[in-house]
C-alpha positions in Angstrom: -20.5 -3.7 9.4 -19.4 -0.4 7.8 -16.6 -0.7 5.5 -13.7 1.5 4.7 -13.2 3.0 1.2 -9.3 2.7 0.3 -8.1 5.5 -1.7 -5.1 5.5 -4.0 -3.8 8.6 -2.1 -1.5 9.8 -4.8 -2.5 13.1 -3.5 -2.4 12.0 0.5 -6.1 11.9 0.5 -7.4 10.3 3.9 -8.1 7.2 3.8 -12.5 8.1 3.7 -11.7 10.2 0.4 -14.3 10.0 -2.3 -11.5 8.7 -4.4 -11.7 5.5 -2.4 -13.6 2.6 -3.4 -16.5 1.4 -1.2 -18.0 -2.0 -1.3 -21.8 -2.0 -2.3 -23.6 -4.1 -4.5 -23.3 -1.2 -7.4 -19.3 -1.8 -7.4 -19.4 -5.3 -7.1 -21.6 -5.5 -10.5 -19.0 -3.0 -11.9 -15.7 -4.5 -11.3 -14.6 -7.6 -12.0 -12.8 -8.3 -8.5 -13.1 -6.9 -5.2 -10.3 -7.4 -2.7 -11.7 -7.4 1.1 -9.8 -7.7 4.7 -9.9 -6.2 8.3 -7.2 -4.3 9.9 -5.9 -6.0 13.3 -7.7 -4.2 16.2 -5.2 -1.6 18.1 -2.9 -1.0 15.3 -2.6 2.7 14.6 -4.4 2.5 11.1 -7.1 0.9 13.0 -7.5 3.7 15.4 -7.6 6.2 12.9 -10.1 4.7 10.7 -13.9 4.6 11.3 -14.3 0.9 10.5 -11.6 -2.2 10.8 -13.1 -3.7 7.6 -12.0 -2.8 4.7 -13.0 -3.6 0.2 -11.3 -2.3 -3.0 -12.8 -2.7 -6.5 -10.8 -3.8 -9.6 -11.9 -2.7 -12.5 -10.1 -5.4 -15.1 -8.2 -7.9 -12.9 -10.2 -10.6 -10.8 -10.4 -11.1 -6.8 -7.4 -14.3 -7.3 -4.9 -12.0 -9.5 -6.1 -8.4 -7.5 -4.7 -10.9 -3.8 -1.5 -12.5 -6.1 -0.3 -8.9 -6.6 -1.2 -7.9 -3.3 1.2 -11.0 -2.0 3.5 -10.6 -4.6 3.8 -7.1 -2.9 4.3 -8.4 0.5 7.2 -10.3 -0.6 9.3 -7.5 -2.7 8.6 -5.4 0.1 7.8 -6.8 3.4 6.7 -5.0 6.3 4.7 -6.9 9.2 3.5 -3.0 9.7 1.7 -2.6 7.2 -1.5 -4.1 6.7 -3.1 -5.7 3.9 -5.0 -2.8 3.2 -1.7 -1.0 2.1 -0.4 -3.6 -0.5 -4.1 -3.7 -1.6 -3.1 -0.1 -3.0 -0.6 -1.8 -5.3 -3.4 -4.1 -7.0 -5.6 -1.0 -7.2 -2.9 0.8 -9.2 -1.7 -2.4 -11.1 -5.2 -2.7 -12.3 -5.6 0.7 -13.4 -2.5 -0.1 -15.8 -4.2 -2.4 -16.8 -7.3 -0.8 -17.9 -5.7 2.3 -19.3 -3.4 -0.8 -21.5 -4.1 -3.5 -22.7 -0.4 -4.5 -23.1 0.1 -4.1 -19.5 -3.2 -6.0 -18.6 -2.0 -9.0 -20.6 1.6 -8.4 -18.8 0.0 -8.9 -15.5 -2.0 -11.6 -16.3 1.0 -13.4 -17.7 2.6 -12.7 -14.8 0.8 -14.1 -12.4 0.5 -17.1 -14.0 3.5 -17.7 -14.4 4.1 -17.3 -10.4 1.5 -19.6 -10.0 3.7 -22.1 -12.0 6.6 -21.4 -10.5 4.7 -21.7 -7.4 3.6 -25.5 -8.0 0.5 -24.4 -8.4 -0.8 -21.7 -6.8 1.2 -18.7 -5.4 -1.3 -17.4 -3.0 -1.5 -20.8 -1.2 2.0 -21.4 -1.3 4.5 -21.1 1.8 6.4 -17.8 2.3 9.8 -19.8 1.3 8.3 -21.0 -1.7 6.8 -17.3 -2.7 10.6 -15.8 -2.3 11.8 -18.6 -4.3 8.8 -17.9 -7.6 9.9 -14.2 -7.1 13.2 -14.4 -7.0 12.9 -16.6 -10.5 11.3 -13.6 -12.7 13.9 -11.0 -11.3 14.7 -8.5 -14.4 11.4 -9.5 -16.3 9.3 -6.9 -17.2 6.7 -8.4 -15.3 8.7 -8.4 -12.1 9.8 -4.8 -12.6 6.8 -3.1 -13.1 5.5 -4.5 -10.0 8.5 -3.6 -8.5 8.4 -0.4 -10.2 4.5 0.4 -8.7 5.4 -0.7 -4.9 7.4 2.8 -4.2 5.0 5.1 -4.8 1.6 2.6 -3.9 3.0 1.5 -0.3 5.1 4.5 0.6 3.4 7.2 -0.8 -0.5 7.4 1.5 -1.9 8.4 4.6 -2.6 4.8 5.7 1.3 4.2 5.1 2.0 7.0 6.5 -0.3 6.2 9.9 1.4 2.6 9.9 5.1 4.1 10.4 4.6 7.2 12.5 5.1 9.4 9.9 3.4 13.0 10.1 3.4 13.4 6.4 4.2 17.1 4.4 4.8 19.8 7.3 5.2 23.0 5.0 1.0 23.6 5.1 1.6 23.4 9.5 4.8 25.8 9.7 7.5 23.5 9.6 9.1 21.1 11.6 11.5 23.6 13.8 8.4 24.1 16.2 6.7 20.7 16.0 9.6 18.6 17.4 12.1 19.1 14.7 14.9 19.7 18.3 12.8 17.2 20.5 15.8 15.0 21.1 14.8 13.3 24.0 17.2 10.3 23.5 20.0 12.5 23.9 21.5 14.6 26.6 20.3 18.2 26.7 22.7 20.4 24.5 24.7 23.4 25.6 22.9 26.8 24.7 25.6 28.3 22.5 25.1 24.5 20.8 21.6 24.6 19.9 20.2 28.5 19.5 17.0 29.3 19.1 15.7 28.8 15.4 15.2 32.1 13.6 11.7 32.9 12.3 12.7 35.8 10.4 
């Protein structure tokens, strides 16, 4: 089974860019935690990429604390939309803080165990009730708003994100908007002419 190399997309690289991360025995001996899933068959990310499963490499954080971010993630900012894939973006960046810092990697690590206390245990195997709840406890901590802090830009801000919400993405490089259905309003009633002019082109 092929796998699908998940890129940071900081520069809305598709999601086969050779900035991804694909899993092969190489990158498993290099990192120190892989993060692995499958996209659910006929979503639009699915039908868009060549390969439903999917890996990302971690460079300092493990496979457990790469999937409590990626969870921690889901609950700051859920979206049954998006795929695991997506938040996995979050870890990726998370853990590139981390390798650039050392402050940052001890931050994490902190972090996420003290979700795991807060948790009863573990935060990954805990209920979704009991996840708000460990959340909700390190609101305004540095921990909590870095993560915070990273979801904006690592959920919101890549093509598979993008593909998951119908978005086309940056329209300048395609001419605009005005031609491509920026006056497709189909839920409403068809304007007057002197209401809705033709757009000038210069």
């Amino acid at each position: 089974m092929r796998t699908i190399p998940i890129s940071q997309g900081r520069e809305h690289a598709a999601p086969s860019s050779s900035r991804g991360i694909s899993l092969t025995r190489r990158s498993l001996l290099k990192g120190t935690g892989v993060l692995m899933g499958v996209l659910a068959a006929g979503t639009p990310l699915a039908l868009l990429a060549p390969s439903t499963a999917w890996a990302l490499e971690l460079q300092t954080l493990n496979s457990a604390e790469g999937d409590t971010l990626l969870q921690m993630g889901r609950v700051l900012f859920p979206h049954d939309k998006l795929p695991d894939a997506v938040y996995a973006l979050l870890a990726k960046d998370l853990d590139a803080a981390a390798v650039a810092d050392a402050g940052t990697a001890k931050l994490l690590r902190d972090g996420i165990a003290a979700l795991d206390r807060l948790a009863g245990g573990s935060f990954r195997a805990a209920a979704a009730p009991v996840r708000l709840q460990a959340v909700q406890a390190m609101e305004g901590q540095p921990f909590f708003n870095l993560v915070r802090g990273k979801c904006v830009t690592s959920l919101y801000d890549n093509e598979m994100a993008f593909a998951a919400f119908g978005y086309e993405g940056s329209s300048w490089e395609k001419g605009g908007y005005i031609l491509r259905g920026f006056q497709d309003l189909k839920w409403l009633p068809e304007p007057p002419r002197s209401a809705s002019p033709p757009p000038y082109l210069g």
